[in-house]
Each structure stands twice: as C-alpha cells, then as structure tokens.
C-alpha positions in Angstrom: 20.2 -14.9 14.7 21.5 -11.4 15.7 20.7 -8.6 18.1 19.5 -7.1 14.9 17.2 -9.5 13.6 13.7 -8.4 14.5 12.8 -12.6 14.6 15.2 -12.8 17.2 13.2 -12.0 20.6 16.0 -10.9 22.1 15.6 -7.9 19.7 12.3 -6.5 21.7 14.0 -7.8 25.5 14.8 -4.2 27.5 17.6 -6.2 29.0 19.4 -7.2 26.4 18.7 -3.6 24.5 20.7 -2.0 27.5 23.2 -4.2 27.3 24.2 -3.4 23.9 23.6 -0.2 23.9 26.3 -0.1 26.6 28.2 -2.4 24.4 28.3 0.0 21.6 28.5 3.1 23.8 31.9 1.8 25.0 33.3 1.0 21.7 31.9 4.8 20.4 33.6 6.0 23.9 36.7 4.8 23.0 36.9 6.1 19.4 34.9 9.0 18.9 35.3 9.7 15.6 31.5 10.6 15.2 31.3 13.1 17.8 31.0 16.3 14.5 27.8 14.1 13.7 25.2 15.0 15.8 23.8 15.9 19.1 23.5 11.6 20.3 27.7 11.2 20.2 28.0 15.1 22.2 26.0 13.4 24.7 27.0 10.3 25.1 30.7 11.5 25.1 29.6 14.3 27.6 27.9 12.1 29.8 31.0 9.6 30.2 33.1 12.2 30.6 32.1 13.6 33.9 33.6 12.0 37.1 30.6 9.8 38.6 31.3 7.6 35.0 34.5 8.1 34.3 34.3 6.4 30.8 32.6 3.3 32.4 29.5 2.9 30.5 28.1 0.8 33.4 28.1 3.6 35.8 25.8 5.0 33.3 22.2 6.5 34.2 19.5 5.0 32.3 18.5 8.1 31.7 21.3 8.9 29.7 21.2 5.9 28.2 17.5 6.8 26.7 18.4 10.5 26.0 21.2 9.4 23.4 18.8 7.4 21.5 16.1 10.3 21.8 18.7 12.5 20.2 19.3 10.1 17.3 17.5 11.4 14.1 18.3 9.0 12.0 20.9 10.8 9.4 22.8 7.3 8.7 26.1 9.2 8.2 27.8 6.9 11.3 27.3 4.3 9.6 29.8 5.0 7.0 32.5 6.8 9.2 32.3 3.4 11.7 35.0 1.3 11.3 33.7 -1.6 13.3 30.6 -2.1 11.2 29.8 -5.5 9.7 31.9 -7.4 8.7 34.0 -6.5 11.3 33.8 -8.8 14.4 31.7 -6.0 16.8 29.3 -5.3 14.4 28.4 -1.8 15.5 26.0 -0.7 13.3 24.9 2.6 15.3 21.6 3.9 13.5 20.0 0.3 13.8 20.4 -0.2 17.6 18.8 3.4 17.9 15.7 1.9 15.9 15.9 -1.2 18.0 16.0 0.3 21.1 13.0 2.9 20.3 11.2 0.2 18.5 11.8 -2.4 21.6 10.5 0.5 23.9 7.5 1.5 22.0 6.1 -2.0 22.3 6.4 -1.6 25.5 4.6 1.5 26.4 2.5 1.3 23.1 3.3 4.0 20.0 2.8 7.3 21.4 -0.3 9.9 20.1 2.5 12.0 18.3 4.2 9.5 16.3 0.6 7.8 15.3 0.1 11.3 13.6 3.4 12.2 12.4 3.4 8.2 11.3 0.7 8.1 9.1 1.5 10.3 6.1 -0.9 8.9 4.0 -3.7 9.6 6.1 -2.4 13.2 7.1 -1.5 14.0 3.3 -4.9 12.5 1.9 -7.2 14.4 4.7 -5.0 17.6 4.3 -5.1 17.6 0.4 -8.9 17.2 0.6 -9.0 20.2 2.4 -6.7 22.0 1.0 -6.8 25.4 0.6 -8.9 25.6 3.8 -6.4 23.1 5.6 -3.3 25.5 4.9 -4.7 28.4 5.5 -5.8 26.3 9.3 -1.7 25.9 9.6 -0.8 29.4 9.4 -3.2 30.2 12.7 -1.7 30.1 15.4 -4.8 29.2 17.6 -4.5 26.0 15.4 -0.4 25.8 15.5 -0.9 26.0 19.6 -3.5 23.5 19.8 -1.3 20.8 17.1 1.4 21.8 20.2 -0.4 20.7 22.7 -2.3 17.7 21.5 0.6 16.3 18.7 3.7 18.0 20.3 4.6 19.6 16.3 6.1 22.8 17.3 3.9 26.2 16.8 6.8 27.7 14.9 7.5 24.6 12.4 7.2 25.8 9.1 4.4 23.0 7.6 4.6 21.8 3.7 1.5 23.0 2.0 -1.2 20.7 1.2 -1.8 20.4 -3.1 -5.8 19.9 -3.7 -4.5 18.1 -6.8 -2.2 14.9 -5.8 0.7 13.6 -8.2 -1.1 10.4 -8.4 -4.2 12.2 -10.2 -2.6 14.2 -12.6 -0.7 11.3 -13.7 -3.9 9.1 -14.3 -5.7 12.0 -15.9 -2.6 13.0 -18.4 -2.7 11.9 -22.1 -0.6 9.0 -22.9 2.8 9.9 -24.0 3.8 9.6 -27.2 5.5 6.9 -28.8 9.3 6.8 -29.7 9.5 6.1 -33.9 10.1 2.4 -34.1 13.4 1.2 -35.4 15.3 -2.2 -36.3 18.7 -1.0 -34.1 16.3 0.5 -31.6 17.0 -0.8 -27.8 14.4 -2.3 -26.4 12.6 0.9 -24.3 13.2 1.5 -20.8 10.6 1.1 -18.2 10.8 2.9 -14.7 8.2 2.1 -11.5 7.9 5.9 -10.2 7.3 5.3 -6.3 6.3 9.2 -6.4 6.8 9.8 -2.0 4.0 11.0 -0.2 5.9 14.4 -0.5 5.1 14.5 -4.0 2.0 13.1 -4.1 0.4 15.6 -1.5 2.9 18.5 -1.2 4.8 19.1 -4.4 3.2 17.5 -6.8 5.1 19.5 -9.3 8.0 17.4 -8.3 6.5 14.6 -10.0 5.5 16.3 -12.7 8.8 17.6 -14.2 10.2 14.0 -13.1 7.7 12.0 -15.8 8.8 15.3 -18.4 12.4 14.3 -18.0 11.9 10.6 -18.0 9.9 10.7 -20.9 12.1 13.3 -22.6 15.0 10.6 -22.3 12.9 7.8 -24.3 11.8 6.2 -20.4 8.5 4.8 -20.2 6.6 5.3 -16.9 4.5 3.9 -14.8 3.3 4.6 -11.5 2.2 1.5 -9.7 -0.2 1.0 -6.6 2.0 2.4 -3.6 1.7 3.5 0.1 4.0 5.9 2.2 7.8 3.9 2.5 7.3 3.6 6.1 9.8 5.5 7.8 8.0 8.0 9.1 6.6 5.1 11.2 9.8 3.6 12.0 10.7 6.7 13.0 9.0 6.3 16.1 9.1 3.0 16.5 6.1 1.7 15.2 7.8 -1.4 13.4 4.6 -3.1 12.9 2.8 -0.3 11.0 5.8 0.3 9.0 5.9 -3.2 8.2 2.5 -3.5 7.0 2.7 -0.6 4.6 6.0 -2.5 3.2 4.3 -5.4 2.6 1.6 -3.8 0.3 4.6 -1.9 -1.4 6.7 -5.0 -2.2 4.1 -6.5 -3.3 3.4 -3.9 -6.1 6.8 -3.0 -6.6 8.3 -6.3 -7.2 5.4 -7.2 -9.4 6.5 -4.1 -11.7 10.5 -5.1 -11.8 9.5 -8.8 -12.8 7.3 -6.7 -15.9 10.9 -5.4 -16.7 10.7 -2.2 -14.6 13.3 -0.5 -12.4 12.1 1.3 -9.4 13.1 5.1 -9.5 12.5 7.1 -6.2 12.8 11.5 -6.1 13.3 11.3 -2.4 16.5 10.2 -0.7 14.6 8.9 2.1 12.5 6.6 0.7 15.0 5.3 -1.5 17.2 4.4 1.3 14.2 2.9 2.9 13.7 0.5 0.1 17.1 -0.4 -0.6 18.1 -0.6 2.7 15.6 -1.0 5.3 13.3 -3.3 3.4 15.1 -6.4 2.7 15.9 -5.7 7.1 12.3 -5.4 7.8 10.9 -7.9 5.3 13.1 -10.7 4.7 11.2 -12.2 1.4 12.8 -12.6 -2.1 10.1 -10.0 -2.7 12.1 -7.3 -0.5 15.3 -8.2 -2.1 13.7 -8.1 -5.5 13.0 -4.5 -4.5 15.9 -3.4 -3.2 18.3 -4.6 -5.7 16.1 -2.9 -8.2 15.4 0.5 -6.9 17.5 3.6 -7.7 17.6 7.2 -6.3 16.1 9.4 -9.6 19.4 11.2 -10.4 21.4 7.7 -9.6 19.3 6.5 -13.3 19.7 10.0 -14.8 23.6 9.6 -13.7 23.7 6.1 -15.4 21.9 7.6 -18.9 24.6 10.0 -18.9 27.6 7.3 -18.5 26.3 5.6 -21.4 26.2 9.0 -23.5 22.0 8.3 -23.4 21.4 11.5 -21.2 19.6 13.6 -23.7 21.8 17.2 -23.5 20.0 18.7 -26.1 19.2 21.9 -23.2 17.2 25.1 -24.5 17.9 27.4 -21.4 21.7 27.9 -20.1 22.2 27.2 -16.5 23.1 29.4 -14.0 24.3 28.7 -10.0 23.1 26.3 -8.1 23.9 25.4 -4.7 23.0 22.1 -4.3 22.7 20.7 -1.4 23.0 16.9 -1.0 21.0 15.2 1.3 22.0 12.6 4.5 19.8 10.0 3.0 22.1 10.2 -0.4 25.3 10.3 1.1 24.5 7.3 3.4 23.9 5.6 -0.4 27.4 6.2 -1.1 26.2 7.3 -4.8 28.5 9.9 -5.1 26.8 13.7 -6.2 24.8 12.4 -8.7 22.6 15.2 -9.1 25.2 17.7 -8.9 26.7 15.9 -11.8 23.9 15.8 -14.2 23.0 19.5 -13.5 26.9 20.3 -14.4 25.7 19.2 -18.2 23.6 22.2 -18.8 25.6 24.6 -20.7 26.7 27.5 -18.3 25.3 25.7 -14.8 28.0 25.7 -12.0 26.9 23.5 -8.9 28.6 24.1 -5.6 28.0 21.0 -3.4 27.4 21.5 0.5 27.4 18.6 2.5 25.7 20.2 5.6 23.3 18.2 7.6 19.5 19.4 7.7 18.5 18.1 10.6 15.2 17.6 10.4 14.8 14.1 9.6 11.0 12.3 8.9 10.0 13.7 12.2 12.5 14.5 14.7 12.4 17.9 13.5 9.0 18.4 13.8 8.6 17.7 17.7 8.4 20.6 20.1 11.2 18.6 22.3 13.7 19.3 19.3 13.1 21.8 16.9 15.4 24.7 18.5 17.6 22.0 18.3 17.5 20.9 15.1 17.7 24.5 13.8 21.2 24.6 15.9 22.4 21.8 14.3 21.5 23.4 10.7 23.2 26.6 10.9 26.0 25.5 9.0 23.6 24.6 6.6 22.0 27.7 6.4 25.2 29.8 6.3 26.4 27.8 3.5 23.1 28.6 1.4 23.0 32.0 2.2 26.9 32.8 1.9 27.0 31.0 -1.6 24.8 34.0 -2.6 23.6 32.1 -6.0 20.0 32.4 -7.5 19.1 28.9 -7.0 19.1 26.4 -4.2 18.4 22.6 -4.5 18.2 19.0 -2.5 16.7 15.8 -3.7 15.4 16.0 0.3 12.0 17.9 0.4 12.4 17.8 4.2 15.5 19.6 3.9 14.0 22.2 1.7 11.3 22.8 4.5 14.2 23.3 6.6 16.4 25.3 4.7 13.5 28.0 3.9 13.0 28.1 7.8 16.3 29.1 8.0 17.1 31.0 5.3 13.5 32.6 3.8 14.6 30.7 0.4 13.1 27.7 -1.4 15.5 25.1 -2.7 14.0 23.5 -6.0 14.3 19.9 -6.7 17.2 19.4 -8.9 14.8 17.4 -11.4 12.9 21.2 -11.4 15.8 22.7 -12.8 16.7 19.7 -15.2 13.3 20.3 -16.7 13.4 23.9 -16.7 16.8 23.3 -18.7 14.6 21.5 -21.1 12.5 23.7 -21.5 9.6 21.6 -20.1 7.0 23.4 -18.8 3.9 23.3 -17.0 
C-alpha cells in the first residue's frame, strides 16, 4: 500500500507525514516550477532559502512545515505542471499529501468548530434556506458578521451567497413532466442524465439548475435528479475524512444506481465534479466509486460532446454578445479543455475571451478570517482581467469564484449554462 492510501496506517502516523512532506518539499525545492501557483510554493521556497536552512529541508521548522500546508487551498493546478507525478518513480502528487497531512492532524486534535460549520453544507444550506429572507438579511449585520468571526472564524467582510427559500430540488419535484420527443423508427434511443444539482444550486442559485434542466431538455436529454448529499469536499477540506466519506457513501450509492438504469452523471460545478471523478474512487475504493467516476461529466464537458456529434441544438433566438469567461481551477485540473467557452462561441455573434486566473477562494479557505486578505491578493489578477475586458457579461462554471469575483470587482458572473439558455430563449 502507499503513503496515499488512507488503509495504509502509515497514512494517519505524524511521523511518517513529516517525513514526506520533507520528501516532497526537497524534490519541489529543487525544481520550483510551481512557485506562480500559490502562496504554499512562495513559502516553502522562502523558508529554504534563508541561511539557518540553506535548502536542507531537515533544518526545517515544523512550523513551517505546517504553514505550507495551511496555505494549500486546494486549486489542483500542481498537479498537472509536476513532472514527477505517478507514474514517475517519486510519486509526488502535491495536493494529496496536503489533504493527508491535514487529514492525519485533524484526527489528531479532533475537527475544529470552524470546519464542522463550513463542513456541513447541507445542514448550513437547509437551515439557511428555511430562513431565508430573514437569514440574509441576519448576514448583512454586522453585529451578526462579528459574532460568525468570533465563534466560526468566517471573516466579517466575506461576501456570503444568499440563501433561496425555494431549493432546486423542490422546484424540480413540483415542475410538470417534460414533454415527450415524437417517437420515430431511426430515432436514437433517448439520453438520460443523473443531475447531482451541488448544494450551491440547490440552496443558493437555484436558477442555476433551472436553466440547466431547460437546456438538457431542449437537446432531447431526459433528466433525473436522484437522492444526493453535498460531494464532500467541503469536509475534506478540513480534514474531516470521515464525514466526507460518509456523505460519499450515500452518493455512490444513488448515483451508481442511476448509471446502471443507463444514466450519465452531469455535475454544474467544477468542484464537485472533480470530487467524483477524482476523489471518490481515492476515498471509496468500491466498484461503486469507480462506476461513478468513470460515468460522471462536468455539464458543458456533455454539452461539448453533443456538439462534436453535430447533436448540439444551435437553433439560438437571441445573438450573443461578450463574455468573459472565466474558467475555473477545478476544470482545468480536469484537463477538459474550455468546454464552456466553446459551446458559448456557437451562439451567433458571442465572442468569449478565456482568463485562466485563479480565484482563490476554494470550498473554504477563502472564507476564514486567517486568509481572506489573502486570498483577495492572490485574485487581483483575476479581477483586473474581468474588469479590464470591459464586456457586458462575466461567467465561471465555479459559483465560488463568482462570490469572489463580485467581491472584487462589484459584478456578477452568470453561469455559462444562464447565458446558453438565455440564447435559447428559455426563460423563467
């Protein structure tokens, strides 16, 4: 078994975490082609650099040690730029020794009050779309934003997604059954797509989903929206492996059942569909998880594939217009190419300018008090991108990237699958 297998015990020993970390630190030392990334390679490079190291990753303070896995947000994008990832014979794989060595420290200590709240989407969306509009209007004051400070460390000044009374999940069961496509001998047999909606969607933006069954169903896709809990990763996030691993166990469950009833899995949210592709068959080592992964596709990754096979319908009754688009960590980290950008370039008269510019804000990283002048920092680029562009509309796939971008900017990027529909002419 390897340092990476969560079976292994070595995975949760603090001994043998240090040691590879130091491992991997040296190799990163030595190459240092991540160090544009993010803040975890500017610190680790920092802190060999001064004399008491001296690019000796033993002299290194523990300390240190911790404070470049703190930094870690989990973007992925090392990943790809590592040479020495497996297959190769060091097996560096960077972003999954950060969630081992958080993961291996929080069961130590026990998961901390802040990530059991930033953790448990489900319970924060479902409580806060309840009481939604009061439970907004609570988030703008800032006797409330001071106290959520001091008791979850979210940061007073965080811009907060606003709670939808009405979830995704409820309009969906309340809506009248689509209608059926006219039968025909040459007909393919139809498609059929498990909608794993996000928690985003289901509490936040709800419209989201909404124009994301419109344009399914527009392009002759049945959907279904099977039983489903958050992904996990905000849990994994902090290192709460168990509670992420018993909300993927429910999800696999229902989510393999729909692929063996002849569904694919289509997912709005980059996060999440990393999550299932990749973390899943990591976390959860059944057939199940594999079924899963192998089956589950970023939204715009299926629209992409309808419009390879010329079974995109183009028939558009609102020209485009410009649209910076930005693409989100969690996509490139897919390696899926811009598939949204690339369907939105369809619509007669759109031009999309791509900006791959990292957000920053991650599940929760972004959201602590310990890191949110930070992550803003780290966004700039972003924001000068969105706001230099000068065009009408903004769009991610990433609705954590939208939060941040209309911190930064005062501007709300739309979901690309919101301009798609609004191409259609699909309304509300």
């Amino acid at each position: 078994m390897g340092t990476l297998d969560i079976k292994n015990p070595e995975f949760w020993d603090l001994g043998a975490v240090d040691r590879e970390l130091r491992r991997v630190y040296d190799i990163c030392g030595g190459c240092r082609r991540c160090l544009p990334l993010c803040p975890s390679f500017k610190v680790l490079f920092d802190r060999m650099d001064v004399e008491a190291v001296d690019g000796d990753v033993e002299k290194l303070p523990a300390a240190d040690v911790k404070e470049v896995v703190d930094l870690c947000y989990q973007c992925k994008l090392c990943f790809n730029h590592c040479p020495y990832t497996p297959p190769h014979r060091w097996e560096v794989d960077f972003p999954r020794l950060m969630l081992r060595a958080r993961a291996a420290e929080t069961r130590r200590r026990g998961v901390t009050l802040q990530d059991r709240l930033l953790g448990n989407a489900d319970l924060v969306g479902r409580l806060g779309s309840l009481g939604a509009p009061l439970s907004n209007w609570m988030n703008e004051l800032g006797v409330h934003r001071a106290f959520m400070q001091a008791v979850a460390g979210i940061h007073r000044r965080r811009n907060l997604p606003k709670f939808n009374r009405r979830t995704f999940s409820a309009w969906f069961k309340s809506r009248p059954a689509a209608p059926a496509s006219p039968a025909s001998r040459d007909a393919k047999p139809p498609r059929k797509v498990a909608l794993f909606h996000t928690c985003s969607v289901e509490y936040y933006e709800p419209a989201t989903g909404r124009a994301a069954v419109r344009v399914l169903e527009r392009n002759r896709v049945d959907v279904r929206v099977p039983p489903q809990r958050c992904c996990g990763m905000p849990y994994l996030d902090g290192g709460a492996v168990d509670e992420a691993k018993a909300l993927i166990r429910d999800n696999v469950k229902s989510l393999a059942a729909a692929v063996r009833e002849g569904c694919e899995i289509v997912v709005p949210g980059p996060t999440c569909s990393y999550m299932l592709k990749q973390e899943y068959p990591w976390l959860d080592s059944s057939e199940d998880a594999k079924l899963v992964a192998e089956n589950t596709r970023d939204l715009f990754e299926y629209l992409a594939r309808l419009q390879a096979a010329g079974e995109l319908d183009t028939n558009f009754t609102r020209p485009g217009g410009a649209v910076t688009y930005h693409v989100p960590c969690h996509l490139r980290a897919q390696n899926i190419g811009h598939k949204s950008a690339d369907v939105l370039r369809a619509i007669p008269g759109a031009s999309v300018n791509a900006v791959e510019k990292c957000s920053a804000v991650d599940g929760t990283w972004g959201f602590k008090q310990e890191y949110y002048e930070l992550s803003l920092q780290v966004a700039k680029p972003l924001f000068d991108a969105i706001t230099g562009a000068g065009a009408p509309t903004a769009a991610t796939d990433c609705p954590l990237a939208a939060l941040q971008i209309e911190q930064g900017t005062g501007k709300k990027p739309k979901h690309p699958i919101e301009v798609l529909a609004s191409a259609y002419g699909l309304e509300e």
